[in-house]
Every structure is written in C-alpha cells, then in structure tokens.
DRENPA-3360 file (N, C-alpha, C; in nm, 2 decimals, always signed):
BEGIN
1 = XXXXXXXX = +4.01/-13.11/+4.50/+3.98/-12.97/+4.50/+3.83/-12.95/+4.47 ~ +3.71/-12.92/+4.57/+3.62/-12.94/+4.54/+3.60/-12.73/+4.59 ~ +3.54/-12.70/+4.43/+3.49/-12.58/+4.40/+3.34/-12.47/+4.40 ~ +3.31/-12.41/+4.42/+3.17/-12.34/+4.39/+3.17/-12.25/+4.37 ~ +3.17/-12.22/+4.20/+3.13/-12.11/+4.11/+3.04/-11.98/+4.16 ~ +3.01/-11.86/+4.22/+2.94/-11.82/+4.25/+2.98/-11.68/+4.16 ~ +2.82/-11.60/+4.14/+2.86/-11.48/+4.09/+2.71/-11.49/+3.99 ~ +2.65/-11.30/+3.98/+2.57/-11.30/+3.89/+2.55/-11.37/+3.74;
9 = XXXXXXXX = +2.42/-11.36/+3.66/+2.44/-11.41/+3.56/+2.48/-11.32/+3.44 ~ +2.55/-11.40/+3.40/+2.64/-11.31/+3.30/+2.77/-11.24/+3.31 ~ +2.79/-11.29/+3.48/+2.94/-11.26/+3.53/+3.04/-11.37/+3.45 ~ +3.01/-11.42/+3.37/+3.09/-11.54/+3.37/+3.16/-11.64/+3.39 ~ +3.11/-11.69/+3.52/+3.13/-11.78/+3.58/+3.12/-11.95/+3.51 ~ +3.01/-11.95/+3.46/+2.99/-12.08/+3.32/+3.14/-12.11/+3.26 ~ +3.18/-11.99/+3.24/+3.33/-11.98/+3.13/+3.48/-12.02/+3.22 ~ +3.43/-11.96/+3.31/+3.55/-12.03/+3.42/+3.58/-12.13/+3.46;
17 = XXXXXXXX = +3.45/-12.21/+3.49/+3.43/-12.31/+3.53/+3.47/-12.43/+3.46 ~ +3.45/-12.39/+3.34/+3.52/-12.49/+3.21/+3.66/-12.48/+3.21 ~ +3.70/-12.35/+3.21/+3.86/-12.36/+3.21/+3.89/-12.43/+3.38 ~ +3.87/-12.39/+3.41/+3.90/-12.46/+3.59/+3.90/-12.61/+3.56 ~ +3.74/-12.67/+3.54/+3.77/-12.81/+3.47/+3.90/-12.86/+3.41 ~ +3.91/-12.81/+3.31/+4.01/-12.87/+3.18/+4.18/-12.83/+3.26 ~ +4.19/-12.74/+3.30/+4.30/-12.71/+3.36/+4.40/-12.83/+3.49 ~ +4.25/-12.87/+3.56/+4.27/-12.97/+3.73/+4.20/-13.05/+3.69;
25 = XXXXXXXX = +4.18/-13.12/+3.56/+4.12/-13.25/+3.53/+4.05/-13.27/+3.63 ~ +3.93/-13.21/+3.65/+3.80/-13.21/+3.73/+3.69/-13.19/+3.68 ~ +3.57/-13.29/+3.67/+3.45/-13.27/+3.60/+3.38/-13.10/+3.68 ~ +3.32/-13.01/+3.53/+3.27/-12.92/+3.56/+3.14/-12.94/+3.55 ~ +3.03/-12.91/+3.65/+2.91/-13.00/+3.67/+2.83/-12.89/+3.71 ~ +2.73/-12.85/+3.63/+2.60/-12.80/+3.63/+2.49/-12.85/+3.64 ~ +2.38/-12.82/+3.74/+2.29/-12.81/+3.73/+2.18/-12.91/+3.62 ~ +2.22/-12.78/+3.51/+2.14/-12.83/+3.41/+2.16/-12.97/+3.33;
33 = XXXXXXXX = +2.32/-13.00/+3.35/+2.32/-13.07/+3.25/+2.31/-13.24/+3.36 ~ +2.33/-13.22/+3.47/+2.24/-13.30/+3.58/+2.11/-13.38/+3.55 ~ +2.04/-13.28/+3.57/+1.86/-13.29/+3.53/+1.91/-13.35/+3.37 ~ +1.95/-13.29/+3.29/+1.92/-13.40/+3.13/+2.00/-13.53/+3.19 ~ +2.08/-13.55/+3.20/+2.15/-13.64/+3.21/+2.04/-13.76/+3.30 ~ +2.04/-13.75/+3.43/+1.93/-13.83/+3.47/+1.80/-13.85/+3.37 ~ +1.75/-13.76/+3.32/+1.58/-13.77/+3.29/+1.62/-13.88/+3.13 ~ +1.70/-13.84/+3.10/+1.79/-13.93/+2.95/+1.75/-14.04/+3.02;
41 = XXXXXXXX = +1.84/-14.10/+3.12/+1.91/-14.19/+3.17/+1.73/-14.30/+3.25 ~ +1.68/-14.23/+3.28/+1.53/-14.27/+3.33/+1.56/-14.29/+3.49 ~ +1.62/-14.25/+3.55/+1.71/-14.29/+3.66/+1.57/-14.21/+3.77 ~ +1.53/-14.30/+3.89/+1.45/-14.28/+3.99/+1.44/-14.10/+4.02 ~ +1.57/-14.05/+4.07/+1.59/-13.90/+4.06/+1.55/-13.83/+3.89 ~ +1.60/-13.87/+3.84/+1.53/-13.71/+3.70/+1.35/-13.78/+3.70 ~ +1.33/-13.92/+3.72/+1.18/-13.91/+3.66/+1.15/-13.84/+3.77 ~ +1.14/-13.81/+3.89/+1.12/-13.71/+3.97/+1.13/-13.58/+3.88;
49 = XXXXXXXX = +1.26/-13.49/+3.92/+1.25/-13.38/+3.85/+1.20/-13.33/+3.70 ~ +1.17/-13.43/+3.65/+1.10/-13.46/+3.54/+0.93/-13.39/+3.56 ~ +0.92/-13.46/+3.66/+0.73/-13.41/+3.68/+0.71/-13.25/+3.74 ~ +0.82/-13.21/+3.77/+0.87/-13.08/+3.81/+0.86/-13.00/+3.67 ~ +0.93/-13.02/+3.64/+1.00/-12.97/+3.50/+0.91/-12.95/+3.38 ~ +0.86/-13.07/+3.39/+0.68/-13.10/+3.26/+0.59/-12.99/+3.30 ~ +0.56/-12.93/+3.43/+0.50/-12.85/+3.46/+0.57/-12.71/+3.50 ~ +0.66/-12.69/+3.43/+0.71/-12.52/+3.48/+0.74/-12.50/+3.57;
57 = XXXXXXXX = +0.79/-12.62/+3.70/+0.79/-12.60/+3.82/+0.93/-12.60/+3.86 ~ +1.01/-12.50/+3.93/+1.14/-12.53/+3.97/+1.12/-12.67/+4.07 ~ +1.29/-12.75/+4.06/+1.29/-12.89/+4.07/+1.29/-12.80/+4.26 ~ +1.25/-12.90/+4.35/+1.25/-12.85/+4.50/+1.41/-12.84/+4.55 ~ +1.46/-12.78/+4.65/+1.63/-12.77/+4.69/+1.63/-12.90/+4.71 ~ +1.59/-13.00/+4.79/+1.62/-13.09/+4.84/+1.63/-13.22/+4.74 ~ +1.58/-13.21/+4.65/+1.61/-13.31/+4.49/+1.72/-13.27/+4.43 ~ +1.66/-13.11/+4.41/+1.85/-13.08/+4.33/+1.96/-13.12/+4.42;
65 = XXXXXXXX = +1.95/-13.11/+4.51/+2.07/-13.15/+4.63/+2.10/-13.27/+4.65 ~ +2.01/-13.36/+4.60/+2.02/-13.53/+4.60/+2.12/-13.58/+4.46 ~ +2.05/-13.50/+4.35/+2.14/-13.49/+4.22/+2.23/-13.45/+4.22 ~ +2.29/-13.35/+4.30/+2.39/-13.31/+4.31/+2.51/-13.39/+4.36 ~ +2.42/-13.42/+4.46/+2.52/-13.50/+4.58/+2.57/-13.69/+4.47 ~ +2.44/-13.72/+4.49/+2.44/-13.82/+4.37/+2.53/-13.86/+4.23 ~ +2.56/-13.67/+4.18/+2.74/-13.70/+4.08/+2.80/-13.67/+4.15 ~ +2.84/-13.58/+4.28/+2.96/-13.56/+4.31/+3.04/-13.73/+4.37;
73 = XXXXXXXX = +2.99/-13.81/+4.36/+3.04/-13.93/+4.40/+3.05/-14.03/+4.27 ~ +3.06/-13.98/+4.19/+3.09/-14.03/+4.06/+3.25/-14.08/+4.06 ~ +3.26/-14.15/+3.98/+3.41/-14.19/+3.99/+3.53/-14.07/+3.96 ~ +3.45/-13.98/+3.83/+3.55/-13.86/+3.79/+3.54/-13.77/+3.90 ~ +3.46/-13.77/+3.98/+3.47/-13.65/+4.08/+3.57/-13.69/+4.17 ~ +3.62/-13.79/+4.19/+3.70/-13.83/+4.33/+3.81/-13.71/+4.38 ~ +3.88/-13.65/+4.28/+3.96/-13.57/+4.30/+3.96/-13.43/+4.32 ~ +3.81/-13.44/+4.28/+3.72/-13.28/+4.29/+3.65/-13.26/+4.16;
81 = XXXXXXXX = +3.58/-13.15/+4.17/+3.51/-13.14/+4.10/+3.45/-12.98/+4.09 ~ +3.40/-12.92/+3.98/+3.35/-12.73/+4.00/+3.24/-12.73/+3.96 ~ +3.14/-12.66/+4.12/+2.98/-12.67/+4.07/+2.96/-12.52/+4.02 ~ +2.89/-12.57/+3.92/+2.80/-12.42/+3.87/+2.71/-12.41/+3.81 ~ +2.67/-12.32/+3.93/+2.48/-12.34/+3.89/+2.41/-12.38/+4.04 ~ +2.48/-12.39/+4.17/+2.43/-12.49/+4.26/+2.56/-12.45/+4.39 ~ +2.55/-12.42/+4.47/+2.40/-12.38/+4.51/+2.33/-12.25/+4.49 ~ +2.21/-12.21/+4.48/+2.13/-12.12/+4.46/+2.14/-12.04/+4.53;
89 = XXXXXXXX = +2.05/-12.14/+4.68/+2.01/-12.03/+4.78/+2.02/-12.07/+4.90 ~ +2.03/-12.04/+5.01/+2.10/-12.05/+5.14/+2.03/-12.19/+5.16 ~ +1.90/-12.25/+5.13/+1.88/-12.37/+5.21/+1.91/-12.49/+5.08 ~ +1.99/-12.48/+4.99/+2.03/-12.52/+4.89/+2.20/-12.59/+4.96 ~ +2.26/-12.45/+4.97/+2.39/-12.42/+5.06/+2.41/-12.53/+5.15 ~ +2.28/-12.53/+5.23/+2.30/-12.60/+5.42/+2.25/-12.75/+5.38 ~ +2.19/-12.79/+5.25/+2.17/-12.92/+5.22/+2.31/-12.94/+5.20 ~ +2.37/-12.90/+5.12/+2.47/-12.90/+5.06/+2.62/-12.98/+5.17;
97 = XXXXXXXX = +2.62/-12.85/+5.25/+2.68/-12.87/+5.36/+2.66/-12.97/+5.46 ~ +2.52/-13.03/+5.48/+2.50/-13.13/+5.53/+2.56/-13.24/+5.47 ~ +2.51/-13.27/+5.37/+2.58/-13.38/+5.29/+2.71/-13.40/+5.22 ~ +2.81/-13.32/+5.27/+2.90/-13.36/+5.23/+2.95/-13.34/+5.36 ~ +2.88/-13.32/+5.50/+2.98/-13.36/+5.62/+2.95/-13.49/+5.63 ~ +2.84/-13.56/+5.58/+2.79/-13.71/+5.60/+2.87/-13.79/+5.49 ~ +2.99/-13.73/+5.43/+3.04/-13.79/+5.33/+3.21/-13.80/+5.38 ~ +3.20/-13.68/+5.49/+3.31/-13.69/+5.52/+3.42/-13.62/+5.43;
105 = XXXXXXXX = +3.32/-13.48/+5.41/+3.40/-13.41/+5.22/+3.36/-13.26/+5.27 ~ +3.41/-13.14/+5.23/+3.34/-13.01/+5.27/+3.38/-12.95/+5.13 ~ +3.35/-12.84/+5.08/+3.42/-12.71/+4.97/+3.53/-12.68/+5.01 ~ +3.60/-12.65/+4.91/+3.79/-12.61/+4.94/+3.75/-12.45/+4.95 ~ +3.69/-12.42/+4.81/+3.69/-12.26/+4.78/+3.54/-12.26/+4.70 ~ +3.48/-12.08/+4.72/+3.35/-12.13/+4.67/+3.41/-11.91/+4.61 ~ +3.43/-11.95/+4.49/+3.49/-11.88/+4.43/+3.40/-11.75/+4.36 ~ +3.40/-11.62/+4.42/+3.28/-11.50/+4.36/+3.33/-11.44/+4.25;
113 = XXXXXXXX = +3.28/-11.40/+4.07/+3.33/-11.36/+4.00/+3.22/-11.22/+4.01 ~ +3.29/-11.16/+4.08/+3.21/-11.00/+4.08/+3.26/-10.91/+3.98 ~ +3.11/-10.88/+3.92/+3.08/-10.78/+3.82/+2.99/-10.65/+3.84 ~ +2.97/-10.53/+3.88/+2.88/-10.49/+3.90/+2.76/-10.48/+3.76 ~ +2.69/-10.47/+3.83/+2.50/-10.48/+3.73/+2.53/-10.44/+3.63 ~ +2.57/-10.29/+3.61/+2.54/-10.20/+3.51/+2.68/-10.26/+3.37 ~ +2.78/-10.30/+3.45/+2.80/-10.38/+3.35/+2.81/-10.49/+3.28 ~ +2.71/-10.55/+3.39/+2.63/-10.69/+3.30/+2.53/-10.67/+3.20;
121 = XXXXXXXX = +2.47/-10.55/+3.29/+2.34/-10.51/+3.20/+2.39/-10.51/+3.02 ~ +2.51/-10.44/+3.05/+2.58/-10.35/+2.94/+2.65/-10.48/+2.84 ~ +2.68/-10.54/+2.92/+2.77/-10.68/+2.84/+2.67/-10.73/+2.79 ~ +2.53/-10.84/+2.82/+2.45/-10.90/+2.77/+2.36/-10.83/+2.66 ~ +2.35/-10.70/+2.71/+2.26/-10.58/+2.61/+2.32/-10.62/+2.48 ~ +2.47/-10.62/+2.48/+2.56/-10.65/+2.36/+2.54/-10.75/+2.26 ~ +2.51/-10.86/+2.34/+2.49/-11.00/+2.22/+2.40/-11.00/+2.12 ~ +2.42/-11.11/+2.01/+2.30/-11.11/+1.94/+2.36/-11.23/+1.92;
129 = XXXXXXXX = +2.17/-11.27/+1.85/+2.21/-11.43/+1.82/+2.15/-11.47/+1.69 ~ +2.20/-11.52/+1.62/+2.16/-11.62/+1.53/+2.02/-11.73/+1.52 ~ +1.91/-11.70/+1.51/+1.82/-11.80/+1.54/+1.80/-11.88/+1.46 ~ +1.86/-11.89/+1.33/+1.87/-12.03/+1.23/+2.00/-12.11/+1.28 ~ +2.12/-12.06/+1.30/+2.19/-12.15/+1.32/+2.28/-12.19/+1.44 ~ +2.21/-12.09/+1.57/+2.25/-12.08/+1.66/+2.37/-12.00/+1.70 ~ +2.47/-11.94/+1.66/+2.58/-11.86/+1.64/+2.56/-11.74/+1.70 ~ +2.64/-11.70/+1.83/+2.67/-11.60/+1.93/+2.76/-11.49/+1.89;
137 = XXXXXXXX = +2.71/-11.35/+1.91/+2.82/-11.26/+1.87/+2.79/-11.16/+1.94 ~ +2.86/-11.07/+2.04/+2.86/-10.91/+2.09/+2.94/-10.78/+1.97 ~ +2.82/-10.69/+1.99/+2.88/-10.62/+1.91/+3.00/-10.53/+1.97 ~ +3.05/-10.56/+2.06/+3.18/-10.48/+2.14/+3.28/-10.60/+2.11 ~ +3.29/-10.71/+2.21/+3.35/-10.82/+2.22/+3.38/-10.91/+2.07 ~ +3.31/-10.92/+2.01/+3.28/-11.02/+1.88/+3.18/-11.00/+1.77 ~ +3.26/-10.85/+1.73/+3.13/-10.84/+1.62/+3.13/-10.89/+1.51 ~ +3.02/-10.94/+1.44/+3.03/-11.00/+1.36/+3.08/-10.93/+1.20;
145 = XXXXXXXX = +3.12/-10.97/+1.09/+3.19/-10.91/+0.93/+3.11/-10.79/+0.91 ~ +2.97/-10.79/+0.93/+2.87/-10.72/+0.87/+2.77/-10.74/+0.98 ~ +2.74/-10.60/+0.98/+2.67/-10.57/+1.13/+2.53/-10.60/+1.11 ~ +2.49/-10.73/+1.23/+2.31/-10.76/+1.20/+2.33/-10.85/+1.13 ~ +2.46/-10.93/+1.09/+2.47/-11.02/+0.99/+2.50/-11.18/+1.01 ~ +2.52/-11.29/+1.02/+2.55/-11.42/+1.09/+2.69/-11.45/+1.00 ~ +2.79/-11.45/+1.05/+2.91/-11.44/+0.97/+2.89/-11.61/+0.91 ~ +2.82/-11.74/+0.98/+2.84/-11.87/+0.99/+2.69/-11.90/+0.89;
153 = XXXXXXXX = +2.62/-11.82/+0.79/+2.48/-11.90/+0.77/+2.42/-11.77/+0.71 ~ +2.48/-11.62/+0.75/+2.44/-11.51/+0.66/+2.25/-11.48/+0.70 ~ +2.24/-11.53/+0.82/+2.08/-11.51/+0.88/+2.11/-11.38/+0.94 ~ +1.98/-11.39/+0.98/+1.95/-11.19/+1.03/+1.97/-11.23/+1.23 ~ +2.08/-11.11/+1.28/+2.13/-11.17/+1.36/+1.99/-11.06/+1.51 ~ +1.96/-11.12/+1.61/+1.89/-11.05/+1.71/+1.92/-11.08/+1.83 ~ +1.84/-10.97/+1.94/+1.82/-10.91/+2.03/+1.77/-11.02/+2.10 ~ +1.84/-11.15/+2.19/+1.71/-11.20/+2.23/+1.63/-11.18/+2.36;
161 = XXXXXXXX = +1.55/-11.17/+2.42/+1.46/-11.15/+2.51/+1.55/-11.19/+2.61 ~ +1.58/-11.24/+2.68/+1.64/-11.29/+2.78/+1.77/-11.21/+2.80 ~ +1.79/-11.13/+2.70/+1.93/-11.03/+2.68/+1.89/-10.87/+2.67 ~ +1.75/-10.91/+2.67/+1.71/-10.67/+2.68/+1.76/-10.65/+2.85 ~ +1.80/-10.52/+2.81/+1.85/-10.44/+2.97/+1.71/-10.48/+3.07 ~ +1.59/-10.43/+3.06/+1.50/-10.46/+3.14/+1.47/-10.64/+3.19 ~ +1.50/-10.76/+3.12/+1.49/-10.90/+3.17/+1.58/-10.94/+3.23 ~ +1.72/-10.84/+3.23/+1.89/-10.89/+3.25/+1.87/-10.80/+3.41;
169 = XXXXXXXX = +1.78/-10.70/+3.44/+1.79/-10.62/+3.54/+1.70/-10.72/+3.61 ~ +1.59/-10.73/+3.60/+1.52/-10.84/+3.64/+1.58/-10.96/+3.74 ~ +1.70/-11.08/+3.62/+1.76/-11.17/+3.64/+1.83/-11.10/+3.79 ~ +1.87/-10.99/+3.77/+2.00/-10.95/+3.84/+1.93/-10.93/+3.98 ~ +1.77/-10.89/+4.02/+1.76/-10.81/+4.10/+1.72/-11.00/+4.18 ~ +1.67/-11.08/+4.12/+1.63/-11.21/+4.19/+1.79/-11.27/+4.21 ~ +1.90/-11.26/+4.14/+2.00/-11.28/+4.23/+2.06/-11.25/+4.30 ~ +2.03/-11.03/+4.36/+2.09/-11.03/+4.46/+2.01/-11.05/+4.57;
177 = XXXXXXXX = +1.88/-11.14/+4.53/+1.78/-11.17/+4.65/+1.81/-11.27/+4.70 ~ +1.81/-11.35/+4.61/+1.85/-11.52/+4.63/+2.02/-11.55/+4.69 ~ +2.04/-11.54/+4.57/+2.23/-11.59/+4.57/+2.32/-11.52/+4.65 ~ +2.30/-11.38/+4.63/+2.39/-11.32/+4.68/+2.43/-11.34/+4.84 ~ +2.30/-11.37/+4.88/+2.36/-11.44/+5.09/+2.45/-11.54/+5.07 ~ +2.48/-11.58/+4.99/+2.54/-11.72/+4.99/+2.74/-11.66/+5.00 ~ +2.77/-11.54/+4.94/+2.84/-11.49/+4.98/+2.90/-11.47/+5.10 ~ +2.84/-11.46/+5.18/+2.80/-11.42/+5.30/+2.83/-11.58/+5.38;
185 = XXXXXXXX = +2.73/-11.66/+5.36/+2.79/-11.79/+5.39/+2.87/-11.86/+5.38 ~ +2.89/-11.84/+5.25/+3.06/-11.89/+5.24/+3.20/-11.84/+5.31 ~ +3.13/-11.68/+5.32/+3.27/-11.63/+5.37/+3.28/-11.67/+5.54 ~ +3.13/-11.73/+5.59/+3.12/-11.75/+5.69/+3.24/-11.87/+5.74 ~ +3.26/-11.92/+5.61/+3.28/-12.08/+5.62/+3.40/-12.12/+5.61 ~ +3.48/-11.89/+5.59/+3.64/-11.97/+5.56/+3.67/-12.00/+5.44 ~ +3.59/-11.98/+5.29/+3.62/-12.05/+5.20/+3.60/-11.96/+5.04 ~ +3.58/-11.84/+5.14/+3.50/-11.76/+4.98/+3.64/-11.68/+4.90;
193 = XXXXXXXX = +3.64/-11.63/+4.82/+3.74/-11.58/+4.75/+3.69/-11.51/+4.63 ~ +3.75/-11.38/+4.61/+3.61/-11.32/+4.50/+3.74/-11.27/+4.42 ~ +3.74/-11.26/+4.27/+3.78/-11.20/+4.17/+3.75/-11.08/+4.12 ~ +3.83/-11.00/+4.06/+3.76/-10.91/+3.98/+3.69/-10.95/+3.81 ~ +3.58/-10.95/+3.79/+3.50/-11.03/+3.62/+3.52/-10.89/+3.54 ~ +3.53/-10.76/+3.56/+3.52/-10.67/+3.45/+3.66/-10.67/+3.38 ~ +3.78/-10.79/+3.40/+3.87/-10.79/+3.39/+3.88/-10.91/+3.23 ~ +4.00/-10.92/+3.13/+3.95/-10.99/+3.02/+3.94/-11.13/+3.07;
201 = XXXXXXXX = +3.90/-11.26/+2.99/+3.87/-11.35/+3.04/+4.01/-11.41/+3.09 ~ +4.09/-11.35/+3.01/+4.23/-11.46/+3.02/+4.24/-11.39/+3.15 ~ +4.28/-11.29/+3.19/+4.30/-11.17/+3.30/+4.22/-11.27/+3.45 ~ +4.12/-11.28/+3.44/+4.04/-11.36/+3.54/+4.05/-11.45/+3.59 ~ +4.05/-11.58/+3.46/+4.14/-11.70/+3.45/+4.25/-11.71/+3.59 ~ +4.40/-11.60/+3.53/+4.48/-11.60/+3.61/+4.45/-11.57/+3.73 ~ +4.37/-11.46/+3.77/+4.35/-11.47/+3.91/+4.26/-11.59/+3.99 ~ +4.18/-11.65/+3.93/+4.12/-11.79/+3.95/+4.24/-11.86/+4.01;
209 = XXXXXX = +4.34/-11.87/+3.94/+4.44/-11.97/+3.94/+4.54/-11.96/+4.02 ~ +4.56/-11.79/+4.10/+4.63/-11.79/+4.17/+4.59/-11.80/+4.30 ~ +4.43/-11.79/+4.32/+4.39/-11.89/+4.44/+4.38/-12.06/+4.42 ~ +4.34/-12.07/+4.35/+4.33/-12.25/+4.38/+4.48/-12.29/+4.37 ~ +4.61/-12.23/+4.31/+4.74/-12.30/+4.25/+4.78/-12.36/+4.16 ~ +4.87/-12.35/+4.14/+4.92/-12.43/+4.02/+4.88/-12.61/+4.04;
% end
C-alpha cells in the first residue's frame, strides 16, 4: 500500500500519517527526516543536499526525488510505505511518477486532508509553545493548568512566529500555489481521495481507514 499524504500545513496530515504507519506496519517517511538521516549517515546523496541546506537553499526536485526514491526501496518499505512532505510540486509529482514506473511500482492512494484556511489560520493561531522545554499546548484543544503557563517545567508559554495568523496565511497562500495542483494530478491519476480534517482526529483517522481498509 503505497500512500501520499497531501493537504495544507496544519491540516494534519503529519498526524495521520503516523497513525496510518503504526496501523499497516508501513514506514511513515518524510522528507525531513530523509535529509537528516542521509547527511548523519555521510551517504553521497545528503552530502549533496547538505551544500544546499548549509546555504538556505531548498534541496533541487530532482535530489529530493532521488532520496526519496532511494528509501522507498528499503527493505521496510517493501509492503508500502506513507509519504509526507513529498511531493511538493507538480515536477516533484512527475519525477516521482517516473521513477516508480522504472520500478515497476505506482501510488495506490494519494490521500487530501481538507481543511479550509480560516480554520487553519484559527487552529495554529491557538498553539503555544514552551521554549525551555519544548512542550506544545492550544489554548482550545489542550490548554494548559494555568493559562501562559508550561504545565511540564512551569516556563512562560508563547506565540511562536511561524504560528501568527499573518506567517500561517502566508504558509497557506504558497500552498495553494505550489501543492494544491497536485490535487488535481492525482485525481488525474485515479488515485486521489480527500477527507474531511475540521473533523476530530480520531473522527478522520476513521475515514482514512475506510478508504485504504481494514
């Protein structure tokens, strides 16, 4: 069962992904943790994206898509595997697709967790974080004992930058530039399937599950 997480940031798709994993004993495989894992490892691919990376520079589609392609042939993937984070953007997609017809492998489902904006805006606006000890809390979803307070360490809890309505509108307006065709491509492909995300997690989960199956 080979998968593709799709959906804005902060639709929570990251969170699915994991459950999907752990559920179909299938490695859940990002992006990010790709790039560390090679550049760790000193492996010909990350010291590449490495010189990328050293300089602020996004890694090129055609490296990410070599890394990608490069775990999905890992031993734990044999049975499938759920990307997320990848593909991005339509020439991301068509590498994509190239190399898994040279594999002799295509996507089963490339799964949309649709949220609209204003309630992402509204969900991330929510969080605060802990910057001594790292510890995540929404004040709707998970507020913490004492409001502004770190339930785990008793530090002063904040707003982080990457979570104001104006950086989250931002994030949102380069994904429906970028990502959002990919929709579109997928559905070209026979393979897309979209959920409702303003639904609770467990709520979502199940409809995840009642496309891929038991």
């Amino acid at each position: 069962m080979r998968i593709i997480m799709l959906g804005a940031p902060g639709a929570g798709k990251g969170t699915q992904a994991k459950k999907i994993a752990e559920k179909y004993g299938i490695p859940h495989i990002s992006t990010g943790d790709i790039f560390r894992a090679n550049i760790k490892n000193g492996t010909e691919l990350g010291k590449k994206a490495k010189t990328y990376m050293d300089q602020g520079l996004l890694v090129p589609d055609e490296l990410t898509c070599d890394l990608v392609v490069d775990r999905i042939q890992k031993d734990d993937a044999q049975k499938g595997y759920v990307l997320d984070g990848f593909p991005r953007t339509i020439p991301q997609a068509e590498c994509l697709t190239d190399a898994l017809n040279k594999l002799g492998s295509k996507i089963d489902f490339a799964i949309d967790v649709d949220v609209p904006d204003e309630n992402i805006v509204n969900r991330m606006s929510g969080r605060r974080a802990c910057l001594k000890c790292g510890a995540t809390y929404h004040v709707v979803f998970a507020a913490p004992k004492t409001e502004g307070v770190c339930d785990a360490c008793g530090d002063h809890l904040v707003l982080r930058d990457d979570d104001k309505p104006e950086t989250v509108q931002k994030r949102l307006d380069v994904y429906h530039e970028q990502t959002q065709p990919l929709i579109d491509y997928y559905n070209g492909q026979g393979v897309l399937k979209s959920v409702d995300g303003t639904q609770k997690l467990e709520d979502v989960f199940q409809a995840v599950v009642a496309i891929l199956g038991e």
